[in-house]
PyMOL CGO cylinders between C-alpha atoms (Angstrom):
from pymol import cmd
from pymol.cgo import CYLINDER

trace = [
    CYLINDER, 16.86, 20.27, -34.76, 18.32, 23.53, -34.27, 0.3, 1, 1, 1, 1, 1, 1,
    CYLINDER, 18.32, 23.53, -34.27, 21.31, 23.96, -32.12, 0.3, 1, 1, 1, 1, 1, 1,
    CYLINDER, 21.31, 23.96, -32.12, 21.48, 27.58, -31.30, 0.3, 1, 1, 1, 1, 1, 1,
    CYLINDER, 21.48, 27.58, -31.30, 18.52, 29.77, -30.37, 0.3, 1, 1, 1, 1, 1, 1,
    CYLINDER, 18.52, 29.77, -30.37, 17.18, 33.32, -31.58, 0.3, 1, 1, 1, 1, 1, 1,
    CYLINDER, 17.18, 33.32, -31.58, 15.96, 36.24, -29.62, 0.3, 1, 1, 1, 1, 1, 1,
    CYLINDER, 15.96, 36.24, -29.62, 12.73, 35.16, -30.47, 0.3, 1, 1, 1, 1, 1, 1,
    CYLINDER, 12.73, 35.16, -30.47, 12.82, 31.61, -29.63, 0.3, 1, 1, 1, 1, 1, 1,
    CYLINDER, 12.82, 31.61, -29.63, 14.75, 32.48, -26.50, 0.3, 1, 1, 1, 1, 1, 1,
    CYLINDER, 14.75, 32.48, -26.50, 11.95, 35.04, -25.09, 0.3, 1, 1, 1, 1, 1, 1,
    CYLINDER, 11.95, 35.04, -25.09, 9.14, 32.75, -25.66, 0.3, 1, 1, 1, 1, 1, 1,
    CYLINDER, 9.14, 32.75, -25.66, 10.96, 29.82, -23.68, 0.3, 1, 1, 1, 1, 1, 1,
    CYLINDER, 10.96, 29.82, -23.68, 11.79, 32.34, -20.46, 0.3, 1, 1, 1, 1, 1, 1,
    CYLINDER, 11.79, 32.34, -20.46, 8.41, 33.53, -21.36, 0.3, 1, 1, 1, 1, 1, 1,
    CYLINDER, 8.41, 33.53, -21.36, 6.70, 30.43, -21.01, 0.3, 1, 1, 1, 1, 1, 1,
    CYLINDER, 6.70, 30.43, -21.01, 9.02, 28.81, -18.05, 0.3, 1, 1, 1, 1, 1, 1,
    CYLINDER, 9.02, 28.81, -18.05, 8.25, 32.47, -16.34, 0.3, 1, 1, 1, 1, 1, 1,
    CYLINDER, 8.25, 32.47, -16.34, 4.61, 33.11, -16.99, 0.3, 1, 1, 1, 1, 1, 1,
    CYLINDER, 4.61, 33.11, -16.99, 2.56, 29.56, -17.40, 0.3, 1, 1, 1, 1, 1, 1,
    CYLINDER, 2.56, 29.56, -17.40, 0.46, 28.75, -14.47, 0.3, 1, 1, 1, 1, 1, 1,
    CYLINDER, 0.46, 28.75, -14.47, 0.83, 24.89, -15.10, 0.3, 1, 1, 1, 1, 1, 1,
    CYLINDER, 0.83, 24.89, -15.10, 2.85, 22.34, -15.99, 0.3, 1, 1, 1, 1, 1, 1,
    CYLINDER, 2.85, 22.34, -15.99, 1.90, 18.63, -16.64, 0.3, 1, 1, 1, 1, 1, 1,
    CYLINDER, 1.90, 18.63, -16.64, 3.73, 16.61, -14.48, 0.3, 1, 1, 1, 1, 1, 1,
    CYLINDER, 3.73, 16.61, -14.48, 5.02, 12.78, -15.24, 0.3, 1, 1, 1, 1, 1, 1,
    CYLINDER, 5.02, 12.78, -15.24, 5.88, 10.66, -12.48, 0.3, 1, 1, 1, 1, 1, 1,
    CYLINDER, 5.88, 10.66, -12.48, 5.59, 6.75, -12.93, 0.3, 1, 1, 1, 1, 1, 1,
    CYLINDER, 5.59, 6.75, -12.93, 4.03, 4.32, -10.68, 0.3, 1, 1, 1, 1, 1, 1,
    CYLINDER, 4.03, 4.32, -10.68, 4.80, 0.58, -11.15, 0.3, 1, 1, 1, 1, 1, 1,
    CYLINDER, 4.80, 0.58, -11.15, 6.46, 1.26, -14.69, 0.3, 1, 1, 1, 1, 1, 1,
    CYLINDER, 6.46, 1.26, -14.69, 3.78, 3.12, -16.12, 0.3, 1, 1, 1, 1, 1, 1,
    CYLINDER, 3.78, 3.12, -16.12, 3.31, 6.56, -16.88, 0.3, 1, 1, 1, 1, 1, 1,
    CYLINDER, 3.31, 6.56, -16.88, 0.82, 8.63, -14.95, 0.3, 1, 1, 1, 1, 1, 1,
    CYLINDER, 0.82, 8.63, -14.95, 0.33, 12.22, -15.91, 0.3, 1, 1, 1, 1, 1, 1,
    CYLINDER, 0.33, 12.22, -15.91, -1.10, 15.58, -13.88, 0.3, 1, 1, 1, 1, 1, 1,
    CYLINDER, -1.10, 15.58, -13.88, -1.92, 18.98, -13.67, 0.3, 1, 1, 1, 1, 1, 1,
    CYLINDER, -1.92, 18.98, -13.67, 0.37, 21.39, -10.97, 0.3, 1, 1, 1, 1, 1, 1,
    CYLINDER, 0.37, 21.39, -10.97, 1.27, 24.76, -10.57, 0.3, 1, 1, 1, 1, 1, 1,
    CYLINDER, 1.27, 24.76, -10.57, 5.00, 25.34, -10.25, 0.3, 1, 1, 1, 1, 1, 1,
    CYLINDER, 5.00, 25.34, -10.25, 7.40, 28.24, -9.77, 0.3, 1, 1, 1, 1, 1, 1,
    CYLINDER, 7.40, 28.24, -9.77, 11.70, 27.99, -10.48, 0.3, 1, 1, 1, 1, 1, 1,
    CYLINDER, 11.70, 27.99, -10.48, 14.71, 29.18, -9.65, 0.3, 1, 1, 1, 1, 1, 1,
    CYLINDER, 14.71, 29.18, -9.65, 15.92, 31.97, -11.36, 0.3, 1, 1, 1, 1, 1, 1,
    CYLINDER, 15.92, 31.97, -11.36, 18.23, 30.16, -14.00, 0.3, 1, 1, 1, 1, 1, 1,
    CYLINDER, 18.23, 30.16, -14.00, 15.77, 27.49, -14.22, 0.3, 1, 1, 1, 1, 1, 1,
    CYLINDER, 15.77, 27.49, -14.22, 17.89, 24.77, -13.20, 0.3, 1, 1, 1, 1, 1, 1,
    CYLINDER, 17.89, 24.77, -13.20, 15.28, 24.04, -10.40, 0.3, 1, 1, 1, 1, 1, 1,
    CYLINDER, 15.28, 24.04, -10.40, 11.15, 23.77, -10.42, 0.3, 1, 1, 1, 1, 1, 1,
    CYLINDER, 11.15, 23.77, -10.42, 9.45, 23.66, -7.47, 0.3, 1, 1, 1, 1, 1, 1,
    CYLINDER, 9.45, 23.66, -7.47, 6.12, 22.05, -6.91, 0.3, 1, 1, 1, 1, 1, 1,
    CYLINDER, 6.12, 22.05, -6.91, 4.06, 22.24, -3.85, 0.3, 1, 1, 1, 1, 1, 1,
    CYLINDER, 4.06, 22.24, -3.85, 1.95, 18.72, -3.26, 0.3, 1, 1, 1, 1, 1, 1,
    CYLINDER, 1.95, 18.72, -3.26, -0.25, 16.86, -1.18, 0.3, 1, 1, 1, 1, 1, 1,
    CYLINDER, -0.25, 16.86, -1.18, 1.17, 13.37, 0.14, 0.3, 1, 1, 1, 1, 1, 1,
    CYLINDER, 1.17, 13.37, 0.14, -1.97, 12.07, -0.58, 0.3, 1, 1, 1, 1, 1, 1,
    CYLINDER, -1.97, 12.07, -0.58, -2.06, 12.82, -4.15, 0.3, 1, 1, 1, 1, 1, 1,
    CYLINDER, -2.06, 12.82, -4.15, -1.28, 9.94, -7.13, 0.3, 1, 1, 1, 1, 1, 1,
    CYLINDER, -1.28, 9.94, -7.13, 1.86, 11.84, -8.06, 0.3, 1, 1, 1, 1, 1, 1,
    CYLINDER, 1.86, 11.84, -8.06, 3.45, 12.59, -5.21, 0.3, 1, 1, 1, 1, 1, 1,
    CYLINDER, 3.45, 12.59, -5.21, 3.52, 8.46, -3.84, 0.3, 1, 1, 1, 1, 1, 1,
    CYLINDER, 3.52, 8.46, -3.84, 5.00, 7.89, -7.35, 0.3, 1, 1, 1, 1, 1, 1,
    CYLINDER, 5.00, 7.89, -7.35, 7.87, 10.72, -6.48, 0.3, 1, 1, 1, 1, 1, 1,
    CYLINDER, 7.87, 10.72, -6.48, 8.13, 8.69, -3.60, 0.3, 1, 1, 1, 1, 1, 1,
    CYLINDER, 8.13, 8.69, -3.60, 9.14, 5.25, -5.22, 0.3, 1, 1, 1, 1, 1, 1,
    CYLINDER, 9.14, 5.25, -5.22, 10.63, 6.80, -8.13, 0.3, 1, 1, 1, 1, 1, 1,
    CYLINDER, 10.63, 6.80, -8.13, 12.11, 10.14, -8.26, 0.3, 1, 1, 1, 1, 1, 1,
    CYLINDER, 12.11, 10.14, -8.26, 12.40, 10.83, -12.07, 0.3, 1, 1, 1, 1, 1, 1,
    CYLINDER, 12.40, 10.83, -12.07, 9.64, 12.88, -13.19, 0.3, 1, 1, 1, 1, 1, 1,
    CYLINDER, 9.64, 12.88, -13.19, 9.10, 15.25, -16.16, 0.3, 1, 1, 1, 1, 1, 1,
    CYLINDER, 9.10, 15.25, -16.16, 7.10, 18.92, -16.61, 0.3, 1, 1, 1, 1, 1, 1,
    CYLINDER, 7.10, 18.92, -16.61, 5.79, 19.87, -19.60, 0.3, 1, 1, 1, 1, 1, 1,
    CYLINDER, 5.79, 19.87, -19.60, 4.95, 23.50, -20.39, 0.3, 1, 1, 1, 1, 1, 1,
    CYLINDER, 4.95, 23.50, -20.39, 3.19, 24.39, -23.15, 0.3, 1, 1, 1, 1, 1, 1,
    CYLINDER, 3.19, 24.39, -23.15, 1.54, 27.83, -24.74, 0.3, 1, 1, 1, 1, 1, 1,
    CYLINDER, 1.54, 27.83, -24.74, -1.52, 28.26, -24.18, 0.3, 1, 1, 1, 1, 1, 1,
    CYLINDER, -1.52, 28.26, -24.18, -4.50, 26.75, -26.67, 0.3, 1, 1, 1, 1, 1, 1,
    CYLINDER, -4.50, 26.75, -26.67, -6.38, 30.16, -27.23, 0.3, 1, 1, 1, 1, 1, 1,
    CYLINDER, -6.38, 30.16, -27.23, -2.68, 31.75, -28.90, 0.3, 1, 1, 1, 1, 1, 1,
    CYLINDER, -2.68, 31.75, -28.90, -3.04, 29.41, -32.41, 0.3, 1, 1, 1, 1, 1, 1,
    CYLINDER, -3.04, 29.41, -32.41, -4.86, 27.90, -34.48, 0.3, 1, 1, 1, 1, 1, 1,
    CYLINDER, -4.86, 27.90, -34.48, -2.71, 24.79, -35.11, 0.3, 1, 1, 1, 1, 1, 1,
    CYLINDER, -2.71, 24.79, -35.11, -1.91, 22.69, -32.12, 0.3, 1, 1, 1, 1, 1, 1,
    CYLINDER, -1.91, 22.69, -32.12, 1.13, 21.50, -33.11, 0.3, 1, 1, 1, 1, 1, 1,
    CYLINDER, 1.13, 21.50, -33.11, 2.64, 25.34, -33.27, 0.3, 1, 1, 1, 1, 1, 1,
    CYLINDER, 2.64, 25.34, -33.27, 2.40, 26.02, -30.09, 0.3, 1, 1, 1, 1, 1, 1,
    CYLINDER, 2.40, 26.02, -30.09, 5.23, 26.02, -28.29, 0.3, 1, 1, 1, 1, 1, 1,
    CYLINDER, 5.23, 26.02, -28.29, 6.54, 23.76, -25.43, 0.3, 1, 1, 1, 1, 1, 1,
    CYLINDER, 6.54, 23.76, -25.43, 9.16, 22.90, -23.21, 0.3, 1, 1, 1, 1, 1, 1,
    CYLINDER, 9.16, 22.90, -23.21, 9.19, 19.29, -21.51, 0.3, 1, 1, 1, 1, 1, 1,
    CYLINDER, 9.19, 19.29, -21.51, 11.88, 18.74, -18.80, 0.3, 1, 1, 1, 1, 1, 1,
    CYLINDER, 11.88, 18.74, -18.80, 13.29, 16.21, -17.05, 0.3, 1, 1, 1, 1, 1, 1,
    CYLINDER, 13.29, 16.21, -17.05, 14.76, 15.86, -13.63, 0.3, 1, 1, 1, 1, 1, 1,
    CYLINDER, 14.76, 15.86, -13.63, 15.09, 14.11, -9.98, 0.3, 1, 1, 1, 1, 1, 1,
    CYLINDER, 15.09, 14.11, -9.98, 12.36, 15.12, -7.43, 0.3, 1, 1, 1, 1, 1, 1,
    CYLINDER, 12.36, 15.12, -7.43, 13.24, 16.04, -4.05, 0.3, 1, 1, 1, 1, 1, 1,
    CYLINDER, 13.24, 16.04, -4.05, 11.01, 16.74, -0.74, 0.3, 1, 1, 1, 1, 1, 1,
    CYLINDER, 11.01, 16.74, -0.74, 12.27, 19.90, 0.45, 0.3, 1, 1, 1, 1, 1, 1,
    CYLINDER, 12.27, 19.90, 0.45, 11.69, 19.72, 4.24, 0.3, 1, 1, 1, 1, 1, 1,
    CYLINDER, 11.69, 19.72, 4.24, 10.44, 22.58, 6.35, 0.3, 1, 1, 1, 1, 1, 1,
    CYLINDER, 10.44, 22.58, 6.35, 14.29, 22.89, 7.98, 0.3, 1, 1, 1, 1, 1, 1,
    CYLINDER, 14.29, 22.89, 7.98, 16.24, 22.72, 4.45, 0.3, 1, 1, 1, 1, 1, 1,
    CYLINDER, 16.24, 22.72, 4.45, 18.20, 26.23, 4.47, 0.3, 1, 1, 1, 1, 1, 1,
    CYLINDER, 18.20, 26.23, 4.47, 16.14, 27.16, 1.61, 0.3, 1, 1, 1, 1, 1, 1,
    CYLINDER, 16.14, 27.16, 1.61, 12.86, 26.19, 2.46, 0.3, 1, 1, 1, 1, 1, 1,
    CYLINDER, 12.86, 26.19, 2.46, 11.68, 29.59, 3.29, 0.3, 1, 1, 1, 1, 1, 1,
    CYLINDER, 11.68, 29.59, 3.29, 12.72, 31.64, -0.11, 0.3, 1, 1, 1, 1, 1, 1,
    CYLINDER, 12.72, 31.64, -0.11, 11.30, 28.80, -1.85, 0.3, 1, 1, 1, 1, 1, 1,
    CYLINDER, 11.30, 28.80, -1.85, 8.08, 29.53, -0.58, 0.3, 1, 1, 1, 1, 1, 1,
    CYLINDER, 8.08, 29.53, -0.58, 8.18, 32.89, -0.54, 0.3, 1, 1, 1, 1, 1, 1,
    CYLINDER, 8.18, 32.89, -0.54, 8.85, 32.91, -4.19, 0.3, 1, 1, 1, 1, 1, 1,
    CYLINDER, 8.85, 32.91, -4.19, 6.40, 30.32, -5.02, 0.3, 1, 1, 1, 1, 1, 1,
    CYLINDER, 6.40, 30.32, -5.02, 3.84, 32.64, -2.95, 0.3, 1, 1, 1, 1, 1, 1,
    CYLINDER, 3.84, 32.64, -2.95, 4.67, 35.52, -5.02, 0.3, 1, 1, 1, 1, 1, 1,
    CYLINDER, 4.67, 35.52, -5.02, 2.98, 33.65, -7.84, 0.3, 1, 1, 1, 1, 1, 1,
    CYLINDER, 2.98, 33.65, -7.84, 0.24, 31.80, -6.21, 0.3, 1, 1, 1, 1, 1, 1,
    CYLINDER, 0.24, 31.80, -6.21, -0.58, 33.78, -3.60, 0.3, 1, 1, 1, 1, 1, 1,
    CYLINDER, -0.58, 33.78, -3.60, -3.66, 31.97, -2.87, 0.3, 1, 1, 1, 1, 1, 1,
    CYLINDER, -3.66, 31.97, -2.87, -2.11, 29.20, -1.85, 0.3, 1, 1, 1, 1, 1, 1,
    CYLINDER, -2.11, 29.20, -1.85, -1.01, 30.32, 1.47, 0.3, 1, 1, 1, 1, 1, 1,
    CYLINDER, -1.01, 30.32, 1.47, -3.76, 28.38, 2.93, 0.3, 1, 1, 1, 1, 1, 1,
    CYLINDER, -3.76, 28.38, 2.93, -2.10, 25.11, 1.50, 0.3, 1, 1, 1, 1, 1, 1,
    CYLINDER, -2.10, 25.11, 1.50, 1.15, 25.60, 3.33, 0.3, 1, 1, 1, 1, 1, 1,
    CYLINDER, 1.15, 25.60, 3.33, -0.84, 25.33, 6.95, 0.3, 1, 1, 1, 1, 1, 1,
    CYLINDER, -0.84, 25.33, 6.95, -1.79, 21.84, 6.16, 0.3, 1, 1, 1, 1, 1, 1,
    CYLINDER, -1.79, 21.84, 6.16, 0.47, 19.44, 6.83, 0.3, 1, 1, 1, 1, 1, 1,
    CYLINDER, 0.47, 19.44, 6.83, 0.07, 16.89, 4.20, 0.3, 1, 1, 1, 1, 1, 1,
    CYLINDER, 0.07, 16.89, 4.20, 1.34, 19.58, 1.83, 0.3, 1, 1, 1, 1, 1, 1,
    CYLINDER, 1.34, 19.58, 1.83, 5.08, 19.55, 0.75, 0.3, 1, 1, 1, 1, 1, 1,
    CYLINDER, 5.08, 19.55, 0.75, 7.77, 21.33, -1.58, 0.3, 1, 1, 1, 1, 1, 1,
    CYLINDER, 7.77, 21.33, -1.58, 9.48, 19.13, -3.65, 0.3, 1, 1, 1, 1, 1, 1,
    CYLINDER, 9.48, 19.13, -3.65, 12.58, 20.53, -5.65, 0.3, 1, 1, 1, 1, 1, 1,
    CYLINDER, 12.58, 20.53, -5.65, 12.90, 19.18, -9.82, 0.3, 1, 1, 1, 1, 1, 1,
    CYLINDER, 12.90, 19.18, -9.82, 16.57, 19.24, -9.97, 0.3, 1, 1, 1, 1, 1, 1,
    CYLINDER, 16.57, 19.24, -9.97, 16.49, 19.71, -14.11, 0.3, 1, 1, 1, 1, 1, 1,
    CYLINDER, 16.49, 19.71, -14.11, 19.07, 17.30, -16.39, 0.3, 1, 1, 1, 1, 1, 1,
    CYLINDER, 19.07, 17.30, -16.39, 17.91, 18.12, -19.36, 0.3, 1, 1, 1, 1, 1, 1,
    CYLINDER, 17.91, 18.12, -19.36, 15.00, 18.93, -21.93, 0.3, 1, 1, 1, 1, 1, 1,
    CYLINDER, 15.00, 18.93, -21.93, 13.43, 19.88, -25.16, 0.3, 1, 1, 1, 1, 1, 1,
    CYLINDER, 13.43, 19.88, -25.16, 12.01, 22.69, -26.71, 0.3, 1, 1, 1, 1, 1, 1,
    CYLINDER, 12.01, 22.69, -26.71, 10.22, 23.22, -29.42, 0.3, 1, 1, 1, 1, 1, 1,
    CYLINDER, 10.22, 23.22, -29.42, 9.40, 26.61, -30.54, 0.3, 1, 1, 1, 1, 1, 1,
    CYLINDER, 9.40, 26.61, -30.54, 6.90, 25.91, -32.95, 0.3, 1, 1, 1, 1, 1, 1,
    CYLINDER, 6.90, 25.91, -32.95, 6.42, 23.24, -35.72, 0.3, 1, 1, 1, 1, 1, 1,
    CYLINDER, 6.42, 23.24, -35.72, 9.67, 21.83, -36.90, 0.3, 1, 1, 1, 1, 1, 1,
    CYLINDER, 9.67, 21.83, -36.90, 11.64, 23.91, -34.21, 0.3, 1, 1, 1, 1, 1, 1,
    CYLINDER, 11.64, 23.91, -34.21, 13.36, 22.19, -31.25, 0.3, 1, 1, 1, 1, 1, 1,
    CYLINDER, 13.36, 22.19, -31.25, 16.36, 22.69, -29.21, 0.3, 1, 1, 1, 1, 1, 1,
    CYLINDER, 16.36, 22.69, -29.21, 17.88, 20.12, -26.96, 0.3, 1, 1, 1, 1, 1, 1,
    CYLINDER, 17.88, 20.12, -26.96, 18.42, 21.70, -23.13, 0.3, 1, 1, 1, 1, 1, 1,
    CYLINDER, 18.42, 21.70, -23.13, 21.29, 21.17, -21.23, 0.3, 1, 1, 1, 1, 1, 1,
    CYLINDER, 21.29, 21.17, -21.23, 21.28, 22.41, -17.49, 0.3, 1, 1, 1, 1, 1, 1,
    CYLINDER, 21.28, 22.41, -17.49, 23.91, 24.84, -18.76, 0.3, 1, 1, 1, 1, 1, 1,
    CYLINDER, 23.91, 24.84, -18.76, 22.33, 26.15, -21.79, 0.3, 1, 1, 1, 1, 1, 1,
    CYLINDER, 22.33, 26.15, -21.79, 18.91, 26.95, -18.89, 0.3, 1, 1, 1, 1, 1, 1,
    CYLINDER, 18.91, 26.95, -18.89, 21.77, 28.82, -16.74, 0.3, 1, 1, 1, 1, 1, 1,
    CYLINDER, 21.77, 28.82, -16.74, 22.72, 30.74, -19.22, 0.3, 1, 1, 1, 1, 1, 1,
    CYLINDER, 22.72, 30.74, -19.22, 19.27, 31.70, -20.88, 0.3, 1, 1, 1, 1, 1, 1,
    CYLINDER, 19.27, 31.70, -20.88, 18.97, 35.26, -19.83, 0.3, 1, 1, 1, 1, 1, 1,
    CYLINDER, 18.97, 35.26, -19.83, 23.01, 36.25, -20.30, 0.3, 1, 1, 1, 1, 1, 1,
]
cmd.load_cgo(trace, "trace")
């Protein structure tokens, strides 16, 4: 395990955390794992994800009963040859409902439109909510044989 990143490693995580359409998202339901496919957008030191569900899917009555979930971001296929060089980021974190009235409800979606802008549509329904990841910790790993532990501080700090 590596403890300090390069320029290199650090532009392909913000690159990946910035750019990737998808995450995989782990909830649990009744001690097992359950996993699925969501878009996401963050906060701008990546300290926060933001996810915009249905409260009828799976995952978001397993954010209900439990609130630790996971993302996992990962390089797209198409980039390598060898699946275990791509690179990947899997987080971990509490899930919160951000409700329509939360202070920051608004800027959330506005910045989550900015990359979906399709989904406009979704936030007129009203079984659709933003929940906030509030991010502990993670790992990286830049490549075969090249991980970094994450810290919430060491995401704050990514593009000083």
């Amino acid at each position: 395990m590596n403890i300090i990143m390069n320029y290199d490693q650090k532009s392909l995580l913000l690159s990946l955390m910035k750019s990737s359409k998808t995450a995989s998202l782990g909830t649990c339901k009744e001690n097992q794992p359950y996993v699925s496919l969501t878009p996401y957008s963050c906060k701008e030191n990546f300290t926060e994800f933001y996810i915009h569900i249905s409260k009828l899917a799976v995952h978001t009555k397993n954010i209900t009963d439990n609130s630790k979930v996971s993302l996992m971001i990962s390089q797209s296929e198409d980039t390598n040859t060898n699946p275990l060089s791509l690179a990947r980021v899997t987080l971990t974190g509490n899930a919160l409902e951000v409700g329509r009235a939360d202070i920051n409800y608004n800027s959330i979606k506005e910045n989550y439109l900015k990359k979906y802008p399709t989904a406009e549509l979704l936030f007129n329904l009203d079984d659709f909510h933003i929940y906030k990841i509030e991010i502990e910790h993670g790992r990286y790993i830049a490549g075969f044989a090249n991980t970094f532990n994450l810290t919430k501080q060491s995401l704050e700090s990514l593009e000083k």
